[in-house]
N, C-alpha and C positions, 0 to 999 in steps of 0.2 A: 504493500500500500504506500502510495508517494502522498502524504499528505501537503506537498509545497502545492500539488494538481489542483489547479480552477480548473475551470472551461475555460479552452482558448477561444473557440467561436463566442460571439455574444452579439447581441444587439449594438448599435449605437446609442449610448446612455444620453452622449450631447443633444443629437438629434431631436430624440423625442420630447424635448424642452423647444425644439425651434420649428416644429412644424405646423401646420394648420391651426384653422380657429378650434374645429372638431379636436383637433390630437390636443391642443390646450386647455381644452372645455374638461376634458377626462382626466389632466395632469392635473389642473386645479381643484377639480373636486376629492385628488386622491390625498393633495396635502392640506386639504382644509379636513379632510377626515383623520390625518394625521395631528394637527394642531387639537381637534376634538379630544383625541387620544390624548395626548400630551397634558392637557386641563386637569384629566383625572388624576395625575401623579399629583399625591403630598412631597410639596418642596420644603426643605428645610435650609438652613445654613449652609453652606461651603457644601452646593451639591454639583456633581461632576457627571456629565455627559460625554457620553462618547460614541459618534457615529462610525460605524465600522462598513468600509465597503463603499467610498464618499464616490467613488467614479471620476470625473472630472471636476465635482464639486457644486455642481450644478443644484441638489439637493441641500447640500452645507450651506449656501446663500438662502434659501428657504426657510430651515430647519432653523438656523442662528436667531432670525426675528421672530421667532413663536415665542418662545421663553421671558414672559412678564416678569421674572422674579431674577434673581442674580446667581447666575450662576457662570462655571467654568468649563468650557463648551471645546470639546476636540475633536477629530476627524484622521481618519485611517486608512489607508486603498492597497490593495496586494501590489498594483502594474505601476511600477516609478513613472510610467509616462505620464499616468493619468494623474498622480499626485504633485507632479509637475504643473500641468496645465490646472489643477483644485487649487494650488497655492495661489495663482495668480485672481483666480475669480474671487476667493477671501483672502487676501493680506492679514485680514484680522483674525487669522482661527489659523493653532496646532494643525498644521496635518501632516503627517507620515508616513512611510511605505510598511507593511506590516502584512502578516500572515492573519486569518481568521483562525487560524487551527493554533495557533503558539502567537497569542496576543504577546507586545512587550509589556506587561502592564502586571501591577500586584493584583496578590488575590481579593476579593471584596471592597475593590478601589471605586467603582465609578455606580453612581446611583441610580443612572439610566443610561441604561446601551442601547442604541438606534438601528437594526438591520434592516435597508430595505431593498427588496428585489437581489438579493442573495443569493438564499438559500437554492434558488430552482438551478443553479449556476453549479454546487458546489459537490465533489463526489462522497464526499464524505460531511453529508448534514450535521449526521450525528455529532462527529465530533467537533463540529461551530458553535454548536448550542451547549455543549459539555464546555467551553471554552468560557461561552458568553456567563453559562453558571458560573465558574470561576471566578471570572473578574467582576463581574455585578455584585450590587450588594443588597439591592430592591428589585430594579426592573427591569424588564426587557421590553423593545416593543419592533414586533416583527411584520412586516409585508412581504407579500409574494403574490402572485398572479394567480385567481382565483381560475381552477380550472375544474371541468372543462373547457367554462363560457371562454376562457385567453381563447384559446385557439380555435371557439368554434369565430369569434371576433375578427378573429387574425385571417381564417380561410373564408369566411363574406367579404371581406374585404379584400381580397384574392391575392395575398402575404403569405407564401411557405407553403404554398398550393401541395405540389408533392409531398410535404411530408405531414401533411393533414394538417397543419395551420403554426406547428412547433416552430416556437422562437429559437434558430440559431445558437446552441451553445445552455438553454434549457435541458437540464440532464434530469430534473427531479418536477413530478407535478403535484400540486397540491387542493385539492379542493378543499371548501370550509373545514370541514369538522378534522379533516385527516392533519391540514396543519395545527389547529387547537390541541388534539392527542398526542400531536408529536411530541410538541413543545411541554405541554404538562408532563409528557412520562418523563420529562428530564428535571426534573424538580420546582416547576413552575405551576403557578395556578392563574387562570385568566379571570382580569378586571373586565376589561370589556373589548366590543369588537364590532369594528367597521366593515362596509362593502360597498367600497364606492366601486363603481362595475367599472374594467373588470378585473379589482382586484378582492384580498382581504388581509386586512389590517389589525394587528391584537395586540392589546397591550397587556404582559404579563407582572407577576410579581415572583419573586424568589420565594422558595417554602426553605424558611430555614426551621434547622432542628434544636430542639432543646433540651 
């Protein structure tokens, strides 16, 4: 098992931030379900976010202006390209090159970790989310593409026609309840849960033990 393995095929992350009214109409409404999610964390003092998986960063200028309360906000991408071209769009935000599987990061250091559009990416899920437990100390809050409807979306709009509608570099599918069960067998309980089409959005809490 090579745990350093992403998917080298993938979508264009940038892209989908620059295309149509329609392709924007669906982007907006997935980070206003995100910002939703976000409201229901209890913020305390000296609370540390950390968005894992930033892409070009595209999501990191987003995600920075949700947070009403004061906190210490970082970002993380496997491909030095991409973390390259993320630094330049935030000047103002940590970001780093880094593995999802072997964060650099202490254990129970950051209070909310942000994955989104991830996991369908990665060969080894399992062990992101064994990771994300690790370094969390409250929350996780996870997105991935709600399927089937991704791809039955992706093949009406006649996108990936051969290979029935699969996004490029998509290794893992996820419909509702099967991402909720994932995520909880790994030591997590869910607060709540978005579906802005077409994805689904959950924000988790850590089950610690006493």
């Amino acid at each position: 098992m090579n745990i350093n393995k992403i998917s080298s095929q993938s979508e264009d992350f940038g892209d989908k931030y620059r295309k149509s009214l329609i392709n924007n109409y669906f982007v907006n409404k997935y980070f206003s379900s995100v910002e939703k999610l976000i409201e229901k964390v209890n913020f305390s003092k000296s609370f540390n976010v950390l968005e894992v998986g930033c892409g070009e960063g595209h999501s990191t200028n987003r995600l920075k202006k949700m947070f009403k309360h004061e906190i210490i906000f970082e970002s993380s991408e496997y491909l030095n390209r991409q973390v390259i071209i993320a630094k330049k769009i935030n000047p103002d935000v940590k970001i780093i090159q880094e593995n999802v599987y072997c964060l650099k990061r202490k254990n129970n250091f950051f209070n909310l970790i942000i994955l989104l559009e991830v996991l369908e990416h990665l060969e080894e899920p399992n062990l992101a989310i064994e990771e994300l437990h690790r370094v969390t100390n409250d929350y996780i809050l996870v997105g991935v593409p709600n399927e089937p409807l991704w791809r039955i979306m992706n093949f009406l709009r006649g996108k990936y026609f051969f290979s029935l509608g699969n996004t490029p570099g998509h290794l893992n599918h996820w419909p509702s309840k099967k991402i909720v069960s994932f995520i909880e067998s790994k030591g997590f309980e869910l607060i709540e849960i978005e579906k802005p089409i077409p994805w689904t959005i959950g924000l988790f809490k850590k089950v610690k033990n006493d």
